[in-house]
PDB file of N, CA, C and O in Angstrom:
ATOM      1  N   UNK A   1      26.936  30.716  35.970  1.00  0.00           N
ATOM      2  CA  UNK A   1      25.807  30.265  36.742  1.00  0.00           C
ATOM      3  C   UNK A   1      26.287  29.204  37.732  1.00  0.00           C
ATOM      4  O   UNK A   1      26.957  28.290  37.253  1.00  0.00           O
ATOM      5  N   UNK A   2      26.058  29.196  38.947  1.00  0.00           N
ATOM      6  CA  UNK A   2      26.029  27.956  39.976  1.00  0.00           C
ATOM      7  C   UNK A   2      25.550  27.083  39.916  1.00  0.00           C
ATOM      8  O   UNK A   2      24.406  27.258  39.497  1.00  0.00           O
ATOM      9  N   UNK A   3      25.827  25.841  40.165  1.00  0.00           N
ATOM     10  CA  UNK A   3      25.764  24.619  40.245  1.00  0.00           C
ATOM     11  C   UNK A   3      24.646  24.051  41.053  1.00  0.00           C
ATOM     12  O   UNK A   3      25.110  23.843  42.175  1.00  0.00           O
ATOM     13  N   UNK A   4      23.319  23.682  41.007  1.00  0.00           N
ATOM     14  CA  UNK A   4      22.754  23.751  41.464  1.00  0.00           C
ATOM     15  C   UNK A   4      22.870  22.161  41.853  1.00  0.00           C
ATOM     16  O   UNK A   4      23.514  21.506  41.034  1.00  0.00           O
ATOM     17  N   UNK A   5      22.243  21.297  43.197  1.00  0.00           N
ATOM     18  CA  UNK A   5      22.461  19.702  43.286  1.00  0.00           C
ATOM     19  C   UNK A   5      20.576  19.510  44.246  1.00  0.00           C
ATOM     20  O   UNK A   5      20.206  19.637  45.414  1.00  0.00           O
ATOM     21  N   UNK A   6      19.981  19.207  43.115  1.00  0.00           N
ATOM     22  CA  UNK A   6      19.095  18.479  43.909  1.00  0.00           C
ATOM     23  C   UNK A   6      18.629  17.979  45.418  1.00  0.00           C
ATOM     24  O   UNK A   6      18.954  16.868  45.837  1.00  0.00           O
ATOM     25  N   UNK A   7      17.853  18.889  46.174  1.00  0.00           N
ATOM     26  CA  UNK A   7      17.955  18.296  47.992  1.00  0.00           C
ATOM     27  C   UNK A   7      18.918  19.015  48.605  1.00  0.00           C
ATOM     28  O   UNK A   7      18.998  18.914  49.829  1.00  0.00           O
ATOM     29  N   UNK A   8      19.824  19.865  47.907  1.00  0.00           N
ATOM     30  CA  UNK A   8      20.868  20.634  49.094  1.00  0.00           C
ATOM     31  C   UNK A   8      20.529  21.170  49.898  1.00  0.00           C
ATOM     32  O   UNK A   8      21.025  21.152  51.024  1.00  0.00           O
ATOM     33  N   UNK A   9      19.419  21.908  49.471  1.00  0.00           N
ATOM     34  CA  UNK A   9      19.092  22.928  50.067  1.00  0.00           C
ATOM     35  C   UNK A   9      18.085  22.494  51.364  1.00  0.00           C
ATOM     36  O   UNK A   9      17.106  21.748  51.367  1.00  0.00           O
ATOM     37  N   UNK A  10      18.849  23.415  52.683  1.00  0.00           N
ATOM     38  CA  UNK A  10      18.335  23.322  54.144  1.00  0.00           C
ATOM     39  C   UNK A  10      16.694  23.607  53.972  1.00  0.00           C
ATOM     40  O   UNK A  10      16.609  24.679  53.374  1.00  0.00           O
ATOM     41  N   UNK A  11      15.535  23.152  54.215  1.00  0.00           N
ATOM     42  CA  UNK A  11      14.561  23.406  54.378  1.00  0.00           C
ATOM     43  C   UNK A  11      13.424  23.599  55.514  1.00  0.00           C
ATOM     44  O   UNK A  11      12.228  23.882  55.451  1.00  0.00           O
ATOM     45  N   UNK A  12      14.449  23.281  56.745  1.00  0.00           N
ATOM     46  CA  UNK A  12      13.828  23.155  58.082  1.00  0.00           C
ATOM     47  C   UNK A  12      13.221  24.433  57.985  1.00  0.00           C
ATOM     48  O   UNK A  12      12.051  24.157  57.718  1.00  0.00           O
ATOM     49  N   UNK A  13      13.319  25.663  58.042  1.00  0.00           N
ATOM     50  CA  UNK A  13      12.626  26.936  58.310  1.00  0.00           C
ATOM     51  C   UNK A  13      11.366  26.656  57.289  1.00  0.00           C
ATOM     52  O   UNK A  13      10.243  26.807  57.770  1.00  0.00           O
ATOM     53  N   UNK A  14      11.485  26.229  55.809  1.00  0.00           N
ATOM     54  CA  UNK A  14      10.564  26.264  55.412  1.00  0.00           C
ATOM     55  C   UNK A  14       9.314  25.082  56.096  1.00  0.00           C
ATOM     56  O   UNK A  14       8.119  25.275  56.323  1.00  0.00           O
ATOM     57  N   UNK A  15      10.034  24.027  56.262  1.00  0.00           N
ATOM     58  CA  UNK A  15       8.746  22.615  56.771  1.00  0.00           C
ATOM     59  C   UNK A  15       8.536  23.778  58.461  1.00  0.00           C
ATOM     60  O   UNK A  15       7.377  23.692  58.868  1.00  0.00           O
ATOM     61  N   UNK A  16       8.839  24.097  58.762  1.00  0.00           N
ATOM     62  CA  UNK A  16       7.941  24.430  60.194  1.00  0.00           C
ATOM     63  C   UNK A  16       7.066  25.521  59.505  1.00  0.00           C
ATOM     64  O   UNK A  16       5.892  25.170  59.385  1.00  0.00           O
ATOM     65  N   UNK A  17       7.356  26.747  59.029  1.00  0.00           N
ATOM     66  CA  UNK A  17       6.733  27.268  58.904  1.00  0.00           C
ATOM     67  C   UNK A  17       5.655  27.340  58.037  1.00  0.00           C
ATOM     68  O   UNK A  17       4.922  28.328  57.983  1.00  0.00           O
ATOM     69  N   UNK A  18       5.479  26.066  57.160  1.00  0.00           N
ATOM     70  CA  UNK A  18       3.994  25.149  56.655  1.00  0.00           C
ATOM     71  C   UNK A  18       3.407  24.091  57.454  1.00  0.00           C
ATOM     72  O   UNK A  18       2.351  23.516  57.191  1.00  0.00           O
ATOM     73  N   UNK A  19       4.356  23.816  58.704  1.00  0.00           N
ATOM     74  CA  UNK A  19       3.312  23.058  60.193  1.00  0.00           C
ATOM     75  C   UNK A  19       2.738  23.839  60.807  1.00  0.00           C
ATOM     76  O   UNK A  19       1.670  23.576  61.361  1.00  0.00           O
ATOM     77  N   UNK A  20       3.320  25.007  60.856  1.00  0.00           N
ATOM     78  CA  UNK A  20       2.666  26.079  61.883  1.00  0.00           C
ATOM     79  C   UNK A  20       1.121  26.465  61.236  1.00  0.00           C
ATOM     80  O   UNK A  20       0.012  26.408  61.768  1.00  0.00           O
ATOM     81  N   UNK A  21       1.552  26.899  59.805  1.00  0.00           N
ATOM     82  CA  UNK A  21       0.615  27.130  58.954  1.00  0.00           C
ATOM     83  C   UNK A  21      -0.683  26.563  58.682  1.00  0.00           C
ATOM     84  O   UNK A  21      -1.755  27.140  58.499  1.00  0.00           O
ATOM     85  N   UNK A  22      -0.395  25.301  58.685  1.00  0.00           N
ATOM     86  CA  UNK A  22      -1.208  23.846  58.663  1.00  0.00           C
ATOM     87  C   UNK A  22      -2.068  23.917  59.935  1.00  0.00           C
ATOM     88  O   UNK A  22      -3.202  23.439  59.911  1.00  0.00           O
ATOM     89  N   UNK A  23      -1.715  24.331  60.731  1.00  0.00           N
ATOM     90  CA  UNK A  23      -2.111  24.058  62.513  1.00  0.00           C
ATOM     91  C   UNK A  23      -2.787  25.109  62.484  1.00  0.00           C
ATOM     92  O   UNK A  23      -3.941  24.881  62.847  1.00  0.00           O
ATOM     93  N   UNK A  24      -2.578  26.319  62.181  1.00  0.00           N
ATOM     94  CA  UNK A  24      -3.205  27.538  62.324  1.00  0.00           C
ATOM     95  C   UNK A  24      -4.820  27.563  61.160  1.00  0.00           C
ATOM     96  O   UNK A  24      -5.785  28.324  61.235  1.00  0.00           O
ATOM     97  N   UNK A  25      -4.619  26.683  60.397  1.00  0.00           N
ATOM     98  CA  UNK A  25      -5.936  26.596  59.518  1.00  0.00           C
ATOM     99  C   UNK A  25      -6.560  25.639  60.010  1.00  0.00           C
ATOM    100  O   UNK A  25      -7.781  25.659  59.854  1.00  0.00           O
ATOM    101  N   UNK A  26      -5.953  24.498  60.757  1.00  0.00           N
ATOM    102  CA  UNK A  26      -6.842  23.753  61.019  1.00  0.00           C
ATOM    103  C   UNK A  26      -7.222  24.091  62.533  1.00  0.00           C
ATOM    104  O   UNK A  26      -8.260  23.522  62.869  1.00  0.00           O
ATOM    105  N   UNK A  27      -6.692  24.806  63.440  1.00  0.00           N
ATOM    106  CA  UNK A  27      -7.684  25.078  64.332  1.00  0.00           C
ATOM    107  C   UNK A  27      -9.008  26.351  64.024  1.00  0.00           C
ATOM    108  O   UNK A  27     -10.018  26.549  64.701  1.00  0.00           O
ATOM    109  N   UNK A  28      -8.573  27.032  62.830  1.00  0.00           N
ATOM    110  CA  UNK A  28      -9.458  27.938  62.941  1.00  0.00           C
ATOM    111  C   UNK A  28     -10.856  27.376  62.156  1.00  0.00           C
ATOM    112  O   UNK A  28     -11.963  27.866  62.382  1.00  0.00           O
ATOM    113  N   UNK A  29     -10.624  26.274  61.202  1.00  0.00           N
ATOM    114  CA  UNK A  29     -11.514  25.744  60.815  1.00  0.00           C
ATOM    115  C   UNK A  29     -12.501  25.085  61.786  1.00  0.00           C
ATOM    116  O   UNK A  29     -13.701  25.351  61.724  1.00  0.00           O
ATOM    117  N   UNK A  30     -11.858  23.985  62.932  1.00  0.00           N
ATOM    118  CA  UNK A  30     -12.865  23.651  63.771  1.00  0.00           C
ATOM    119  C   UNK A  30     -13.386  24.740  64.814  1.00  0.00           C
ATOM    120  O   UNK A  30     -14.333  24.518  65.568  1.00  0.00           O
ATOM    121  N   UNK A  31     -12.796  25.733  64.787  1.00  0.00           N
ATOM    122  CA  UNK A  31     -14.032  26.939  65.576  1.00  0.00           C
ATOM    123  C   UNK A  31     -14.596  26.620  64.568  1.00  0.00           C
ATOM    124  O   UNK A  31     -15.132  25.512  64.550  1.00  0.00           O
ATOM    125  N   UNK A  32     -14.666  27.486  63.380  1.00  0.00           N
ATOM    126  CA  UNK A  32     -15.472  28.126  62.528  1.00  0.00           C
ATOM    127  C   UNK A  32     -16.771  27.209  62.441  1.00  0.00           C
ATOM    128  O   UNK A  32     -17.897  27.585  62.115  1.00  0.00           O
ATOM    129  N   UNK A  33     -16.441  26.144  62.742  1.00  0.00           N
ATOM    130  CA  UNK A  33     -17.361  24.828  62.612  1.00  0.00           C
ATOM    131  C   UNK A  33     -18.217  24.912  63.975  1.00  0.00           C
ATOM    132  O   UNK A  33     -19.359  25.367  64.049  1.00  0.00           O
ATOM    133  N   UNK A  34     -17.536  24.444  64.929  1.00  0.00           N
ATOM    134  CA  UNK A  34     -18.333  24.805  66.595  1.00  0.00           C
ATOM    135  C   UNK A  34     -18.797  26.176  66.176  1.00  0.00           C
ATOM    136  O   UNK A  34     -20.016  26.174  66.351  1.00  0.00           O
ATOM    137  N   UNK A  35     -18.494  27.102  65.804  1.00  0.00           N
ATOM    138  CA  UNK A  35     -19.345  28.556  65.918  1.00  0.00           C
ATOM    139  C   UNK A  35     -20.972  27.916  65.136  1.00  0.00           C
ATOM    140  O   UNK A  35     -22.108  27.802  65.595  1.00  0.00           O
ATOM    141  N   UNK A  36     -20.518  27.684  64.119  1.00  0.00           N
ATOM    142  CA  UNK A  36     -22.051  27.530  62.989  1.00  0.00           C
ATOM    143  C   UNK A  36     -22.502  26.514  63.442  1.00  0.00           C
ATOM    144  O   UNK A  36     -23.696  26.637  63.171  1.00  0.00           O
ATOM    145  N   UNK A  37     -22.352  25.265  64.119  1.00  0.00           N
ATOM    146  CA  UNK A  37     -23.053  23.919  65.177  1.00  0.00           C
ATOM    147  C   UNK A  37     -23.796  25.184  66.421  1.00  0.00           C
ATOM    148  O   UNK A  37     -25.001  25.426  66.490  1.00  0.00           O
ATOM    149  N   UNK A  38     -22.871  25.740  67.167  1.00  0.00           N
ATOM    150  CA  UNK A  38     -23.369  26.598  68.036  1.00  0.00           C
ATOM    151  C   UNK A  38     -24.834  27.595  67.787  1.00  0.00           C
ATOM    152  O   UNK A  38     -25.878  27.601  68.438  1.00  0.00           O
ATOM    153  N   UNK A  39     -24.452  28.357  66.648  1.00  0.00           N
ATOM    154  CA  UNK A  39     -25.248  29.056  66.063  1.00  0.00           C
ATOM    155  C   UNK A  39     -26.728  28.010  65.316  1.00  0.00           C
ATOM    156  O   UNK A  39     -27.819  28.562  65.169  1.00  0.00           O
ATOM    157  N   UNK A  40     -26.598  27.051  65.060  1.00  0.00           N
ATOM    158  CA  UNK A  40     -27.518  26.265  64.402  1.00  0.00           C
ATOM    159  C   UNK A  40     -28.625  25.698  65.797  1.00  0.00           C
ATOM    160  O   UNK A  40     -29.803  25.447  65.541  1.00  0.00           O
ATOM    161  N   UNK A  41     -28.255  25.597  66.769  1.00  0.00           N
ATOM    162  CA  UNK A  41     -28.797  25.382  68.075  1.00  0.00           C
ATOM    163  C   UNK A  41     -29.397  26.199  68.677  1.00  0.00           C
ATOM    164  O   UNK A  41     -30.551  26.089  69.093  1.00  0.00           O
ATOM    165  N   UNK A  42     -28.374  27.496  68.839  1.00  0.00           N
ATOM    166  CA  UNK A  42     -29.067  28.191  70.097  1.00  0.00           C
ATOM    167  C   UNK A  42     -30.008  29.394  68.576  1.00  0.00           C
ATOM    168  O   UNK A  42     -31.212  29.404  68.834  1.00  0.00           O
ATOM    169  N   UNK A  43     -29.812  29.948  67.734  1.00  0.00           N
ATOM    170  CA  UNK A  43     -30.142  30.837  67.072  1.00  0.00           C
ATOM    171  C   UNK A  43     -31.750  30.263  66.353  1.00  0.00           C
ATOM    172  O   UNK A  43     -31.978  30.068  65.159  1.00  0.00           O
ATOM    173  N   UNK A  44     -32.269  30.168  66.992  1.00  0.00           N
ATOM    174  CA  UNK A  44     -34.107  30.273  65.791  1.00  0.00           C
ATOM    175  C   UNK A  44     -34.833  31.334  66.317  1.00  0.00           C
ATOM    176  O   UNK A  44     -35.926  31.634  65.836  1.00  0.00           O
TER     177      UNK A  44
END
């Protein structure tokens, strides 16, 4: 078995691709939000 050492391991591909991730939920959340504000206004 290999030697494994705590922190070796390169993780840049992983941290962007949970910023990207992060960014992509949080813009779709504030539509989703302006949509139902939108909808709460113009819709009676």
């Amino acid at each position: 078995m290999a030697d494994h050492e705590h922190g070796s391991m390169d993780i840049k591909v992983q941290e962007q691709t949970f910023a990207s991730f992060m960014s992509f939920v949080t813009r779709t959340g504030i539509i989703i939000l302006l949509l139902l504000v939108l909808m709460a206004i113009f819709i009676r």
